[in-house]
N, C-alpha and C positions, 0 to 999 in steps of 0.2 A: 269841436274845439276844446274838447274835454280834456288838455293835459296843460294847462296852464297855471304853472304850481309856483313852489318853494323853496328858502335857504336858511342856514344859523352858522354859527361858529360852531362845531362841534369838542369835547373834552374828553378825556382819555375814558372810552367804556369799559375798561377793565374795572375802574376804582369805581365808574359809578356802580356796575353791577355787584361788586362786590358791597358796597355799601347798603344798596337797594335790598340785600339780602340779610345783610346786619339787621336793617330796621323791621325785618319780618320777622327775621328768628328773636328779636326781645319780644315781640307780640306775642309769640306762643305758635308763630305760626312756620310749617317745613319751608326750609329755603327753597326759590325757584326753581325750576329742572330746567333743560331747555332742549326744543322742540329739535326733532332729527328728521326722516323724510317725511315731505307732505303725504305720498304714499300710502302710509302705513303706521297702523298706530301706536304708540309708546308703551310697551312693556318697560312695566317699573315697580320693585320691590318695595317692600316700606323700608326696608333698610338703605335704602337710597335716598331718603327724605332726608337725611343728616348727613351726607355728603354738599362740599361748598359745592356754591354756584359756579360754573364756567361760562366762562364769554365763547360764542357763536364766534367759530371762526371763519373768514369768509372762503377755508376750502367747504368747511358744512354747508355754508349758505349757497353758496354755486352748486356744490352735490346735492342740496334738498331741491333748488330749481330744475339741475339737469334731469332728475327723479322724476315730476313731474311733468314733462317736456315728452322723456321717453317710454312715460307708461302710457301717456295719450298717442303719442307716436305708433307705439306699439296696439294699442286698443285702434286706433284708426287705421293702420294696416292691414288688421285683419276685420274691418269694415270693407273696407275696400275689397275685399274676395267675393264678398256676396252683394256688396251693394255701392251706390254709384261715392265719385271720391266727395267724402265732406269732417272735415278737421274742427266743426267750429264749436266743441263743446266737450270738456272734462267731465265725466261724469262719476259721481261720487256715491257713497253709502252711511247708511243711517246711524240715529244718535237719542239720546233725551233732555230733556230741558224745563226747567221750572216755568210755573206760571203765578201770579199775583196780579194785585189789584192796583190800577194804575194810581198814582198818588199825585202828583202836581202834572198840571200840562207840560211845564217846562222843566227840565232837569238838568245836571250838569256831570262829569266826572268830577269826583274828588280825591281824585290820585295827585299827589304832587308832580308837577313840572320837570322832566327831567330828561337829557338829549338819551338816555336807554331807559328802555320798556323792560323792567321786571318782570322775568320769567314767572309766571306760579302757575302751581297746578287748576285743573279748569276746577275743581271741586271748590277750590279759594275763591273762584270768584263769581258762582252760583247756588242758587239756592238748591241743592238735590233730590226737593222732598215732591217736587211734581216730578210725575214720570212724563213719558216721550206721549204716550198716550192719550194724555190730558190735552194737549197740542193740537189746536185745529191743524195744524201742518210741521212736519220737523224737516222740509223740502226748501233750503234756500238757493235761489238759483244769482249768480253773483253776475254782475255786470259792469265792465270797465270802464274807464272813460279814454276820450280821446289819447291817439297815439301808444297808449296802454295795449294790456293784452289780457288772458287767463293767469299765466305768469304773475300776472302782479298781486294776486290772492291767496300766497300761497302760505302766506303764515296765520290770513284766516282759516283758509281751509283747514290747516292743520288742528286749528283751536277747536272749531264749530265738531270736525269729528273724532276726536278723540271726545266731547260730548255727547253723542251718538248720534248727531244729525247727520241728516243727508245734504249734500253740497254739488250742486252744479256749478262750473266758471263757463261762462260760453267765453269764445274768440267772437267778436262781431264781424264784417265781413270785412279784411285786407286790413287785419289787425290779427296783432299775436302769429299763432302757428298757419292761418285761413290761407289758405296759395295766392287770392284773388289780388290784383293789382290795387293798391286806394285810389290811383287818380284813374282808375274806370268808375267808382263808387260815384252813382249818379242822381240817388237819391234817398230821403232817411229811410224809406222801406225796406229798399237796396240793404243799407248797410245793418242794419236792425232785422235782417232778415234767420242767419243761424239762432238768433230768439224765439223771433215766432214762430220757425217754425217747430223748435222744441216744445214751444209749450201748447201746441198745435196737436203734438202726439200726447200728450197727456191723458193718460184714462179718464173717462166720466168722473166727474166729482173729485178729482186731484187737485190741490191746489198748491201754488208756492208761495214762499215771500221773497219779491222781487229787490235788490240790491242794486241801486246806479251810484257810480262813484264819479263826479265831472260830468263830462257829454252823454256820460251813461244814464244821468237823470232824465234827458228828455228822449233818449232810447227807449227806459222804461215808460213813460209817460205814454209814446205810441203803442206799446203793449197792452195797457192800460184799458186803452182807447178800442184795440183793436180785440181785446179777451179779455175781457175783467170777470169775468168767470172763474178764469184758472188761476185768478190771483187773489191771496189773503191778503197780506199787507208789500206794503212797496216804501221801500227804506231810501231816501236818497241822501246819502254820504257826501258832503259839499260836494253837489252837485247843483247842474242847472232842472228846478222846477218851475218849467214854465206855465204863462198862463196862455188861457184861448186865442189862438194869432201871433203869437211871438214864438221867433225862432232866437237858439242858442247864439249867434251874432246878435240881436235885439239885445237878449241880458248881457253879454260882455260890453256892448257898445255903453252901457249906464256906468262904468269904470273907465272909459276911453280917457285919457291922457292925464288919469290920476295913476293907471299900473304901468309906468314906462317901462318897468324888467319885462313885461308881457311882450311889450311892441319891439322891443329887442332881441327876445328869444323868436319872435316867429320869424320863418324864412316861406316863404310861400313861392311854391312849385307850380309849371305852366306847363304841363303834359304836353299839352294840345298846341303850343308856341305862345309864344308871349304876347301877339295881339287878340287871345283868348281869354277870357276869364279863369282864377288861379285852380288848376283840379285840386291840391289838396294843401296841408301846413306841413311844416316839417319845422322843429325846435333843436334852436343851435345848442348840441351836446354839453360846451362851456356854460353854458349859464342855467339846466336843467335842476344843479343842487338850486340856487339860490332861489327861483321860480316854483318848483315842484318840493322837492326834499331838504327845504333850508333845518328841521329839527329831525332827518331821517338820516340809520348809520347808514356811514362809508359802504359799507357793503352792497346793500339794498341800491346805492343810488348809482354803484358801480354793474349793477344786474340790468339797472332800467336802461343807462347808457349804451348799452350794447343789445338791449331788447325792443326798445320802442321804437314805433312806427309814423309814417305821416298821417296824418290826419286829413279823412277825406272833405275838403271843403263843399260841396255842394249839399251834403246832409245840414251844415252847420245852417247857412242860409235858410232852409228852408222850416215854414213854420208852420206850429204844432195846429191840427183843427182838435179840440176835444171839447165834448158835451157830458153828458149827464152817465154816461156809460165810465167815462174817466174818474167822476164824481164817486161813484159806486164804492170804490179799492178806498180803504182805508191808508194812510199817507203819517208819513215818519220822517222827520229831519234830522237829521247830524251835522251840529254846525261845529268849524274847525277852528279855533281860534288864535293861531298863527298862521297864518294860510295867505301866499301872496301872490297865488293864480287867482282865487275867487274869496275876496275881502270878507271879514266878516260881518262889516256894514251889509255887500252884497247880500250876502246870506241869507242876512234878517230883513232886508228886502222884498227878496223873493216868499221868505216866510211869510212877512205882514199882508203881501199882494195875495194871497192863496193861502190864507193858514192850514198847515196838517192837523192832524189832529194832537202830535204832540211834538216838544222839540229838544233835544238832547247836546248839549257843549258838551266839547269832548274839546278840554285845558290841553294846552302845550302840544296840540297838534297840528302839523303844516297840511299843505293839500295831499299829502299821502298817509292817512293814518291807518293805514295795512302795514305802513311799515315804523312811522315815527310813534306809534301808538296802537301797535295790533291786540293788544291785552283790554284795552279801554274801550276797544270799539267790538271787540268779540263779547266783552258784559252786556254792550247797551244792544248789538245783536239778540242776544241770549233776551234781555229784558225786555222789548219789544216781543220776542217769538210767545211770549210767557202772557202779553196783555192780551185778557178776555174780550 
């Protein structure tokens, strides 16, 4: 049930980017660049630091997705020669990243509010003096939420490695590029399943930091549960973190009939005929800005419209068992605070019920801040990767 999102009025990006640039270059600091294929990484002169900012236009942004799409495409085709057919995970190459000493439990972005995300280089917006080394892990494996896909990561991706981490996106099952039907998807094992078994193949002593964005929090949570071994920290990006016995229906039902854009965006599908229970959600395309992307560009939210999927209902239902093995994985929240799939009353909810160990606001961001805020969520990535 992970894509129950958000909307804003949006304002012309050209003038905000342009400004957002002004206010860096009086600082002293080079105007933003902006990111080209997820791919592959930015060759860039210093003489390009004094060149203005441009606005992302949305043929770049479609050509940075399509990139993406067709190098997995292509890497999974020639999987497919030698081994049986399976789509459900991008896999990416390494990076380095600061580390420091954690300072408040709770913390916040203090970037100004603004409907576009200023470009800047990753060097602006970490500390470069730990190397990759220093890093119990520079391994983040990214996890979508409902109706989502790998797709939807892709301006993290870009960030995390041109920082020299390593970045995996998995597809979860009958999501993104995966072939699998959603309304066969019959339960959360089921659909959680191209995760674990990723992190299944992990060498001895390998570990990642697990990323759930929406539904993709109590994805992660059964990973948790099921290999906390292979996992260093586990990030959940307003997400559902639940507690022992509750399923992802449990947490949305404590917002019932305060989120009516929610109850309006779901359309819920009956595979099986309609005196069955519903196999999966599907979310009416009209109302996805306002729900999911109300502070994300036009662009982004014209990429999800034509990329998201149903969401398989029988995972949603069903609820988490975890014990003391779950306990183990050190735990990260990112709360969204425009956000009008999962409130951010909800949030801190969820938080106070299970505290993580630490909690991070991330200002002026709706339920999608990959895209309404990929700069602010790729620092608090980075800062997390860096606490000892």
């Amino acid at each position: 049930m992970g894509n129950l999102c958000t909307c804003f009025s949006r304002k012309p990006v050209k003038k905000r980017r342009l400004a957002a640039a002004k206010r860096l270059t009086n600082h002293g600091h080079p105007p933003p660049s902006l990111p080209g294929s997820t791919a592959a990484r930015w060759n860039r002169s210093r003489s390009s630091r004094g060149d203005k900012v441009e606005a992302l236009s949305q043929e770049e942004a479609a050509a940075a997705a399509a990139a993406i799409l067709l190098r997995r495409r292509q890497q999974n085709g020639q999987a497919e020669r030698s081994a049986p057919f399976d789509r459900s995970a991008s896999h990416r190459y390494p990076s380095s990243g600061p580390k420091k000493q954690a300072a408040l439990p709770r913390s916040s972005s203090s970037r100004a509010r603004s409907l576009t995300d200023p470009l800047l280089q990753p060097q602006q917006l970490v500390n470069q003096e730990i190397k990759i080394d220093d890093l119990e892990t520079d391994h983040f494996v990214l996890v979508h939420g409902g109706g989502f896909g790998a797709w939807c990561w892709y301006k993290t991706i870009a960030y995390l490695e041109e920082g020299g981490f390593k970045v995996t996106a998995i597809d979860l099952t009958g999501s993104g590029i995966h072939s699998f039907d959603t309304n066969g998807v019959t339960s959360l094992s089921q659909y959680v399943k191209p995760l674990t078994d990723f992190l299944e193949k992990l060498a001895d002593g390998e570990k990642v930091i697990l990323v759930g964005h929406d539904f993709g929090g109590a994805c992660i949570s059964y990973a948790m549960e099921l290999l906390p071994s292979k996992i260093s920290k586990a990030i959940f990006v307003a997400a559902a973190m639940l507690t022992n016995g509750q399923s992802t229906l449990d947490m949305f039902a404590k917002q019932a009939g305060t989120n009516d854009l929610m109850q309006q965006t779901q359309i819920f599908l009956y595979a099986n005929g309609n005196d069955n229970p519903p196999t999966a959600i599907d979310l009416d395309k009209s109302l996805l800005k306002d729900l999911l992307f109300n502070r994300s560009p036009s662009k982004d939210v014209a990429l999800a419209s034509v990329s998201m999927r149903p969401i398989p209902f029988a995972p949603v239902l069903e609820k988490l068992s975890l014990s003391k093995k779950y306990g183990v994985v050190r735990r990260f929240y990112v709360e969204t605070s425009e956000d009008n799939a999962i409130s951010l009353e909800l949030q801190e909810s969820m938080v106070n019920a299970d505290p993580p160990e630490r909690v991070f606001l991330l200002r002026g961001s709706d339920h999608s801040p990959f895209f309404s805020k990929p700069q602010g969520l790729h620092k608090i990535l980075v800062e997390i990767s860096r606490i000892p």
